[in-house]
Structures are given as C-alpha cells and as structure tokens.
C-alpha positions in Angstrom: 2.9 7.7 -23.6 1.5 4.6 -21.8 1.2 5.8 -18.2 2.6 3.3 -15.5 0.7 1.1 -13.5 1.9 0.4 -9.9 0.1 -2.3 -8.0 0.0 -3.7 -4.4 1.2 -7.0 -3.1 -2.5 -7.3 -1.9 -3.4 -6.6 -5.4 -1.3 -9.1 -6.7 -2.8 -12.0 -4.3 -6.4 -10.9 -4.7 -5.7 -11.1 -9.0 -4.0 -14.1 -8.9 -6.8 -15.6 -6.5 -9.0 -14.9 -10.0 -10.3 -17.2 -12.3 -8.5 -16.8 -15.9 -11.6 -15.1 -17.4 -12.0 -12.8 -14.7 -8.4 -11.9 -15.3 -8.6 -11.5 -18.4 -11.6 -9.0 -18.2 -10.2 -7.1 -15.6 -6.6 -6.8 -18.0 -8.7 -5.2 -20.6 -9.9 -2.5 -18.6 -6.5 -1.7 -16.6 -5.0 -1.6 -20.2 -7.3 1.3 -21.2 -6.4 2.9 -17.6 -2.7 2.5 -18.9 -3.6 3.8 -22.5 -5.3 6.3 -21.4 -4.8 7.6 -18.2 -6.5 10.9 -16.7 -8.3 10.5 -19.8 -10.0 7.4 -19.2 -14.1 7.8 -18.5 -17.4 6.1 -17.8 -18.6 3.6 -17.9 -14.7 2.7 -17.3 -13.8 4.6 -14.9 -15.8 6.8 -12.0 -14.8 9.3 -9.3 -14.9 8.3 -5.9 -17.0 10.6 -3.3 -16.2 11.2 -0.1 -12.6 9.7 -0.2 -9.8 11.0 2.3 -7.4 10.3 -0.9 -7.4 12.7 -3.1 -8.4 11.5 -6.7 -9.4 8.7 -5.6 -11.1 7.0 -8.5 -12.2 3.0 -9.4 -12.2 0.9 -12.5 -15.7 -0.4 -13.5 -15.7 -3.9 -14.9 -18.7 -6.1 -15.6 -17.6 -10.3 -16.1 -20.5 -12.5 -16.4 -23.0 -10.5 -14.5 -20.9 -9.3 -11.3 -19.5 -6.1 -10.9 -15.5 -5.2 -10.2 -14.5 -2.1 -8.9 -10.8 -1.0 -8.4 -9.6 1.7 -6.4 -6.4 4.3 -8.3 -5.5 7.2 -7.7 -3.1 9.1 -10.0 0.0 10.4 -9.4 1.5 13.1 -11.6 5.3 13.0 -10.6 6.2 10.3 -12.7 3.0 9.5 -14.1 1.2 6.6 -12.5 -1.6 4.9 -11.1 -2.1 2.7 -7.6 -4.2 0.1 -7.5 -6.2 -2.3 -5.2 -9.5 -4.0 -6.1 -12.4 -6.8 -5.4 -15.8 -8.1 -6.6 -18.4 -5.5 -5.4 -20.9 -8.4 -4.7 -19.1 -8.4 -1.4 -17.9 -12.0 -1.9 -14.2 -11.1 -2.5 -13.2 -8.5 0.1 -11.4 -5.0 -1.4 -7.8 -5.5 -0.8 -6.2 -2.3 1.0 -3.2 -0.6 -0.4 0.5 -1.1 1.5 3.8 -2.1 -0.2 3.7 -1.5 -3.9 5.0 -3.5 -6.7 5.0 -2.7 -10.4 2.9 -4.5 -12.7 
C-alpha cells in the first residue's frame, strides 16, 4: 500500500519555483518515499539528529551536482508523510512546515 504524501503550501511554492528537471528529480525520489515508506533508506533517505520532531527524517537528492534535502516525518495514524524542502547549497532557503495540503 502506497503510503500518502502530505505536503505544505510552502512546499508547494518552493516546488513549483523549480526548474522542470529539478522537479522531475525530486518526483522520483518522493515516489520511492511513497512506495516505500518507513522502509525507504540511504542514500535516499537519512535520519535527522538533534531534531525537536520526532522522526524527523530528509530526502537525499543529487540534480546536476547540487544537493536537495527534504525534511518528513511519518505519521502512523493514517499512514503518511509531511514534507518541506530546499537546495542545501543555501541558495534556495528550506521552506518551514504550516498549513498542509495533499499532494
């Protein structure tokens, strides 16, 4: 069972603020997420240390040389994911979870 994805309206800006290509790499990796949930791990997917949000965890995606990273966390009860992201270059700021929306 394909786990939902819920996204932010920040999320929503920031993605559709990409580039086609850039969408398109970061579609491939939020697929696995949805595929495979919990399950999903490195290089896709990598704890987060430190976070005040429990489960915290971030995407790993690598489009023409620059790093993405996007914050989830998973919720059990119904199964899905949140979602907020950026280019970890620093040149695209991270986007910060409020209302959600579902993708």
């Amino acid at each position: 069972m394909a786990t939902e994805i819920i996204v932010t309206d920040e999320f929503k800006l920031w993605f559709e603020g990409l580039n086609e290509s850039e969408q398109e790499a970061i579609d491939r990796v939020v697929g696995l997420l949805q595929e495979r949930g919990v399950t999903l791990e490195f290089p896709f997917s990598s704890g987060i240390k430190g976070s005040k949000v429990t489960g915290m965890r971030e995407l790993r995606i690598q489009h023409v040389g620059h790093p993405y990273r996007i914050l989830y966390a998973f919720r059990p009860d119904p199964p899905s994911h949140s979602a907020c992201g950026r280019r970890q270059d620093g040149r695209q700021p991270l986007v910060r979870e409020s209302n959600q929306a579902r993708r």
